[in-house]
N, C-alpha and C positions, 0 to 999 in steps of 0.2 A: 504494500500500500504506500502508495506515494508521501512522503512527508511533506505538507503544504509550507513552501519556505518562509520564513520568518524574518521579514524583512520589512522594512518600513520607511516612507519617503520623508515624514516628520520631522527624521532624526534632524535634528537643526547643526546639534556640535559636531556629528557628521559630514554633515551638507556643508559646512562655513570652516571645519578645519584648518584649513590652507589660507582663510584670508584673517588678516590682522585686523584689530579695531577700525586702522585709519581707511583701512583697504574698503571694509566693511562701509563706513562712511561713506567712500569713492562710490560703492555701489547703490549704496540709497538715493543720493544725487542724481547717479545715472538712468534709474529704474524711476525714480519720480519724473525727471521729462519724458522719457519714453513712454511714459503710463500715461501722457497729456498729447492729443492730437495735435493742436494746435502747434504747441511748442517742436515737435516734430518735425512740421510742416513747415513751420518757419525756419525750424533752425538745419535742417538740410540744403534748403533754400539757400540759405546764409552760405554755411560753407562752401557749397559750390561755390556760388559767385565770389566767393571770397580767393579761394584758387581762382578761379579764371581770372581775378585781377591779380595775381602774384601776390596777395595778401599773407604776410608770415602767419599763419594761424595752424600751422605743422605743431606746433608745440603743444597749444592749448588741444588738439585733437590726441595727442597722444596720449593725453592726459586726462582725456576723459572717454567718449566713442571709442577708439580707435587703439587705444591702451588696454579696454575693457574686454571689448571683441574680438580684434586680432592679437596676433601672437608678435610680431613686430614688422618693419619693411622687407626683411629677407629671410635666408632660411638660418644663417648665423645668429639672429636676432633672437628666433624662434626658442632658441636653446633652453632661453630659462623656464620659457612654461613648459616646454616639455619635462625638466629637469625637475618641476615644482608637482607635474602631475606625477609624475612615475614615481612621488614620495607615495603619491596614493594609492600606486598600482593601477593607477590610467594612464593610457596611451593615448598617441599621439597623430593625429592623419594630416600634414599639411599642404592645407588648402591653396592654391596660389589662386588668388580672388580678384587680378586684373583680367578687365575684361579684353577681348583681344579689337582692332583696329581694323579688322576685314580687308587684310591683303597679306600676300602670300611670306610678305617678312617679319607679320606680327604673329603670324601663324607658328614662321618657324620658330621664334622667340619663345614663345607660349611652349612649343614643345621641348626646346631647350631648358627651360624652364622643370619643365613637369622630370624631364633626366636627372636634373640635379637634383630633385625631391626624392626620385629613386635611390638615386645611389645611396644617397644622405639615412634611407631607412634602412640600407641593405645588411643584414645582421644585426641590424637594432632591433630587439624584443620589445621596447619601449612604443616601436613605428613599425606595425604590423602590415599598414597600407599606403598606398600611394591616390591619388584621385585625376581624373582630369576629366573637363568637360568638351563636348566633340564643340560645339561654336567656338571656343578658345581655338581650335587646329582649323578650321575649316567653314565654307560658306553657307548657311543656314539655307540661304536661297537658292541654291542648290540642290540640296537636300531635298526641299521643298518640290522643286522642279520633278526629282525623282520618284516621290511619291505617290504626287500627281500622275504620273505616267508621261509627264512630257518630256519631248527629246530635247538634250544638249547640245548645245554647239561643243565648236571640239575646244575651246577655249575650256571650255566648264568642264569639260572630261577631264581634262588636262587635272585641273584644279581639286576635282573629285580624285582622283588617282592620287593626286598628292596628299588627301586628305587619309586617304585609305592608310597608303604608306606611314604617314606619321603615327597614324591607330598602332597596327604593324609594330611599329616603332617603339611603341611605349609600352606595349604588352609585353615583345618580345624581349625586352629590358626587364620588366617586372618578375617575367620569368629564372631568367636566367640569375638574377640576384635575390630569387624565390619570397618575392614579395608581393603580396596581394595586390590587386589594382581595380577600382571601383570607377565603373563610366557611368558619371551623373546622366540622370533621364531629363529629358526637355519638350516642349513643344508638343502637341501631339501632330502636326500637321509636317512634322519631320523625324517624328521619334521614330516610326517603323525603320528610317534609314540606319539610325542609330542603333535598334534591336540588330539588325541583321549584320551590322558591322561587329557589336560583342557577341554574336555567335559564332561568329564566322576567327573570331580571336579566340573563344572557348574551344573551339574545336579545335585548335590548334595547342593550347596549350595550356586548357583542362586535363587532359588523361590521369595524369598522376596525382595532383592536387589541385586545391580551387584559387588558380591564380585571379583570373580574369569574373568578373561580377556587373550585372546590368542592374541598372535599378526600375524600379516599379513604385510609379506613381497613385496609391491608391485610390487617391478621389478620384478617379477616373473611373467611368461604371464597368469597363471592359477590361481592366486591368488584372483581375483574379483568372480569371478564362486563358487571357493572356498568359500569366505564369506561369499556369498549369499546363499548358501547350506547349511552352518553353523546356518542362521540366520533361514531357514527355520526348520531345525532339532529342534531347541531350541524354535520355535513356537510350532510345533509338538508333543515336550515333557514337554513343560509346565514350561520353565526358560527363565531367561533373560541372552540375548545375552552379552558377553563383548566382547569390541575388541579395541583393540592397533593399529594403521596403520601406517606403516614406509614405506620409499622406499625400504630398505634392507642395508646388510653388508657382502654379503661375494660374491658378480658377477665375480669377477676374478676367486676365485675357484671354483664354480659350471660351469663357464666354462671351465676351463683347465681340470675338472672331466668328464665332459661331453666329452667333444674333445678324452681325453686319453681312457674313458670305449666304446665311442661310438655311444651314445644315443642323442636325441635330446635336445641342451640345454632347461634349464628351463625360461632362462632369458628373458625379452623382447628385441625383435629386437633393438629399441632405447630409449633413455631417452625420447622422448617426447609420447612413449606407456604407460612406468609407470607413467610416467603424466598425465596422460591421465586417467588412470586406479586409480591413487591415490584419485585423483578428484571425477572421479565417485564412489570412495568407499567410501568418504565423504560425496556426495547425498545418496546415499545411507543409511551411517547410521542415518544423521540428519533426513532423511523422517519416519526412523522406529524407533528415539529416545526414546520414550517411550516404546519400547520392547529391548532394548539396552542400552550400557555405552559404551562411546565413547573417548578413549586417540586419539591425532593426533600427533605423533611423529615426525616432520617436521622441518628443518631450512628454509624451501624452502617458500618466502615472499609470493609467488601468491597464495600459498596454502594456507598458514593463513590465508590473507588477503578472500581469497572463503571461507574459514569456517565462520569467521566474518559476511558472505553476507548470507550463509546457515541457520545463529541463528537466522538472522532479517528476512531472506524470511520464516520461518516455526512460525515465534513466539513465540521464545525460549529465557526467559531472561538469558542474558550472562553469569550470576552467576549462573545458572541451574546446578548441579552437575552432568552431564548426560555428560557432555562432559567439556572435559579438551585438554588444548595445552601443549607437550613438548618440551623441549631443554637439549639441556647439559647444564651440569653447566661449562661456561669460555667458552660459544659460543653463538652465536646472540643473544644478548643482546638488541638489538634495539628491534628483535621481542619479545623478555620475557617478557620487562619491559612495553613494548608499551601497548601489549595484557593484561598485568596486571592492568596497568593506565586506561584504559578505562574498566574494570572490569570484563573481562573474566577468568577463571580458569585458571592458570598456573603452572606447575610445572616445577622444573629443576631436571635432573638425578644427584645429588650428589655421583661421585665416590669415593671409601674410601679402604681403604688395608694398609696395611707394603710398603711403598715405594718399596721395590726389588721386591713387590710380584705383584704390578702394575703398574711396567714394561711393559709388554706383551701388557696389556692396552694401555697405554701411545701411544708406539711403534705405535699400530692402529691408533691409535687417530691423529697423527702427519702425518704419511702416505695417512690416509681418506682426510686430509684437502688439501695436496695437492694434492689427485689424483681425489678431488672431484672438479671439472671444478669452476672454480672461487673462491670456498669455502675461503682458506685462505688469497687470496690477495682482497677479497671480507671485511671479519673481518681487515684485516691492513689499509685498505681503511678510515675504519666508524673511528679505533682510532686516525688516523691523522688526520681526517676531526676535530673529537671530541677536539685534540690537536691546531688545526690550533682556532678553534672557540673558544676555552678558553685564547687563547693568544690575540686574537681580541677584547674581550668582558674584558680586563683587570683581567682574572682571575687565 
């Protein structure tokens, strides 16, 4: 009979181990403008325009946004959060969160770029994975073109071929320095290009272990079916499945795409469908674990806390590298640390760029939290509670 795990997101002295009083302070600041649209709104606004006028405001960003959420401008930078999570026994995934320039020498930057992330994790136990997203290497409208069934000129072949090659490229690096490598999902109206490109790298350099990982966006109604087809296919040809499972990140415009072209949205009806469906994509991979690698990408408590119930209902010790939990780095921290304390895989997404050039990111990131139903006054919550109980306990 399964031991139901005893685990709890609560734990506050858990959750907030790692940050100082003053740190703690830094973050109530932070979480209080974040938890106010307005200020948001305006103050994204601000910093752009403040970079586009060469305005010094690198400092104050680092110092606050950009301090919080990313890990620093490079992968050198990056060192001490990694150095500060692996006190906790969390890992490390970094993120390179410039967005690319759409042409063919921001591309190869980007993928030069995503190299020296590999190497940098290559026998770090600390840096399990590497990430890269296919718009960073290559032309979305392109992609788009393909989908659609429409012919290329030879220009876009060209381009497409190079884009292939850099995939290629980064897998077959990931391999050979036996490091995991997860291709963020995007778009739906280009993702199918993107599936068939991490199959077509799965099949190549799945057989032995689960290098190569697609992710699956689950607010998307067609997304479980999806995976499950995926899983079958990769039974069929003889590799092991990866798979990444998020709710997703772009609902507002695949609806307003939909609405404007016409078509049936992609999206699910409600939040409690892709709940629904995230869940079940979680039975799902834990029951087929051993023909799979399984990231859960989730801030969402009920979901970890089911995965937690999934490792002990099948007989999977927590530390099984088969399955891992993520978060951002400078987000639920209760669940990171928790999930870590009691000894399951965790990694945090470690963002990293030139400040001006993770903007764009940031911007997301600030918008997500409050347009995600509780998300940021959910995080201002736990560091008051954290504040409130460090002043009680005389600390």
């Amino acid at each position: 009979m399964p031991v139901k795990p005893n685990i709890s997101f609560e734990n506050l002295e858990v959750a907030f181990a790692s940050k100082s009083n003053a740190e703690l302070k830094k973050m109530y600041l932070i979480f209080a403008t974040v938890n106010n649209n307005l200020a948001v709104s305006v103050g994204t606004k601000l910093a752009n325009w403040s970079f586009a006028l060469g305005l010094p405001i690198k400092g104050i960003m680092k110092k606050t946004m950009f301090g919080h959420f990313c890990g620093g401008e490079n992968i050198h930078d990056c060192q001490q959060a990694v150095d500060n999570l692996a006190k906790y026994h969390i890992h490390t995934i970094l993120d390179y969160s410039v967005e690319g320039e759409g042409d063919e020498i921001s591309y190869n930057a980007t993928k030069n770029e995503i190299l020296r992330t590999i190497e940098r994790s290559a026998g770090d136990e600390n840096m399990p994975f590497a990430v890269f997203k296919v718009t960073g290497l290559g032309d979305l409208a392109i992609m788009t073109k393909i989908q659609e069934g429409k012919s290329l000129e030879e220009t876009e072949k060209t381009s497409f071929e190079n884009l292939q090659k850099r995939i290629d490229e980064l897998c077959r690096a990931a391999y050979e320095a036996n490091t995991k490598i997860l291709i963020d999902a995007e778009e739906s109206w280009f993702q199918d290009v993107i599936d068939e490109m991490a199959y077509e790298a799965m099949e190549k350099y799945n057989k032995q272990s689960c290098i190569v990982y697609n992710t699956y966006q689950m607010y998307r109604h067609d997304t479980l079916a999806r995976l499950k087809k995926a899983h079958d296919v990769a039974m069929e040809k003889g590799y092991l499945h990866g798979a990444k499972l998020v709710r997703g990140a772009y609902m507002e415009k695949e609806r307003d795409r939909a609405a404007e072209k016409g078509y049936p949205s992609p999206i699910q009806p409600t939040k409690e469908s892709s709940d629904r469906d995230y869940n079940a994509a979680l039975e799902f991979c834990v029951e087929n674990i051993k023909t799979m690698g399984l990231v859960s990408g989730s801030h969402n408590e009920k979901s970890n806390l089911l995965l937690t119930e999934l490792i002990s209902k099948y007989g999977i010790n927590p530390s099984d590298e088969s399955i891992y939990f993520a978060q951002l780095y400078g987000m639920s921290d209760n669940i990171s640390f928790n999930l870590a304390k009691a000894g399951y895989n965790v990694v945090k997404y470690v963002p990293y760029g030139p400040v001006e050039k993770v903007m764009p990111y940031l911007s997301r990131r600030a918008e997500e939290n409050t347009s995600v139903a509780g998300q940021s006054s959910r995080e201002f919550d736990l560091v008051k509670r954290e504040m409130a109980r460090r002043k009680a306990a005389g600390k």
